[in-house]
C-alpha positions as CSV (number, residue, x, y, z in Angstrom):
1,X,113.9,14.3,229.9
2,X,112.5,10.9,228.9
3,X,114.5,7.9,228.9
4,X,114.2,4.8,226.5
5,X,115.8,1.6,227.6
6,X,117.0,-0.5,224.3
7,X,115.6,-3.8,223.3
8,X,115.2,-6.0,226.4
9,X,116.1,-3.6,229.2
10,X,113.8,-1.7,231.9
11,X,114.7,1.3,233.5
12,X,113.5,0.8,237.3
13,X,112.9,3.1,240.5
14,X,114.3,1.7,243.9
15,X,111.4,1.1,246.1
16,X,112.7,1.9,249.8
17,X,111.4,-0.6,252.3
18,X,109.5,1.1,255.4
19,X,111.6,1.3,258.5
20,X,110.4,-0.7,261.1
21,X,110.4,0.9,264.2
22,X,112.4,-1.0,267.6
23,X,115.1,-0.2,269.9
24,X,117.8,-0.5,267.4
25,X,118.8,2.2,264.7
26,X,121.1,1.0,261.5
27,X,122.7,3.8,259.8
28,X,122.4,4.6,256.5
29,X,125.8,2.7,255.5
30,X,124.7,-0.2,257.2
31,X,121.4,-0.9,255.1
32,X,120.7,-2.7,252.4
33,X,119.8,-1.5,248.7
34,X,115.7,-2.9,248.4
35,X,115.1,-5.2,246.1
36,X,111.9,-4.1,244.7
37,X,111.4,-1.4,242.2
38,X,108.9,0.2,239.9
39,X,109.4,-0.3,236.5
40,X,109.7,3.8,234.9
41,X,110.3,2.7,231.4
42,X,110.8,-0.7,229.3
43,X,112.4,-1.2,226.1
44,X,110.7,-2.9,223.0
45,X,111.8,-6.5,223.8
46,X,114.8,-8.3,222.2
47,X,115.4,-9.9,218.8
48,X,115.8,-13.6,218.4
49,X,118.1,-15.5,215.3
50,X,115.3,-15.7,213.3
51,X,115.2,-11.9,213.1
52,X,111.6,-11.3,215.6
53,X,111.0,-9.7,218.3
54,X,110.2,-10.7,221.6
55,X,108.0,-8.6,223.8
56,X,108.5,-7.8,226.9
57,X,106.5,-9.5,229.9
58,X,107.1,-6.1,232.0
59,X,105.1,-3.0,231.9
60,X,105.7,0.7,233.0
61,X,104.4,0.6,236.4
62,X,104.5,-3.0,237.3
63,X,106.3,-3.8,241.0
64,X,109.0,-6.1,240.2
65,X,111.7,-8.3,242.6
66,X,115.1,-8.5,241.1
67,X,118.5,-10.0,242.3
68,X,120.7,-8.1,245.1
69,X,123.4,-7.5,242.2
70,X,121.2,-7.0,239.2
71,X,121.8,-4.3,236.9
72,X,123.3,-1.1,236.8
73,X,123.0,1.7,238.7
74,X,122.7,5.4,237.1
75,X,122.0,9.3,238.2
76,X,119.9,11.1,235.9
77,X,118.7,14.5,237.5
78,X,119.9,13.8,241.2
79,X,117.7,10.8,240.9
80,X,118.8,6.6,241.4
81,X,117.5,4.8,238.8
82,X,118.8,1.2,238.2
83,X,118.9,-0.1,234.0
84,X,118.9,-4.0,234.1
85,X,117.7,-7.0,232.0
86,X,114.3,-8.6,231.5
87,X,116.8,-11.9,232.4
88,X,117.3,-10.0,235.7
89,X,113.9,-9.9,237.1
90,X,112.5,-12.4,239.5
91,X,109.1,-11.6,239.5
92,X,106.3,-9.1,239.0
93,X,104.3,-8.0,242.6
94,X,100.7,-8.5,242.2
95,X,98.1,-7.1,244.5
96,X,94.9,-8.7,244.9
């Protein structure tokens, strides 16, 4: 199945955080959602009054930051995948 977000919205992957081992153990229920993902799709960029499109500064693959309550959260195959705004994201993770 392959998934096309529509004009200016990505389709992201959760990134889970690493543990970090100590002495004290959160459940599951306790933790929060990461915010950092990896963009799986992107739309084609939205459409401004004069009629032209806008691309998109994300790419597929890019490691992006976005806000605690961003988005929307959906199940496609048993799978988490979060569908939110170009608006939404904070920033793109660059490695040197």
């Amino acid at each position: 199945m392959k998934i096309r977000p529509l004009h200016d919205r990505i389709l992201v992957e959760r990134i889970e955080e690493e543990e970090k081992k100590g002495g004290i153990i959160i459940p599951d229920t306790a933790k929060e959602k990461p915010q950092q993902g990896k963009v799986i799709a992107v739309g084609e960029g939205r459409i401004d009054e004069a009629g032209k499109r806008i691309p998109m500064d994300v790419k597929r693959g890019d490691i992006i930051l976005f806000g605690k309550y961003a988005g929307t959260e959906v199940r496609i195959k048993d799978k988490e995948y979060l569908i939110l705004r170009e608006d939404d994201v904070l920033g793109i993770i660059e490695e040197k």
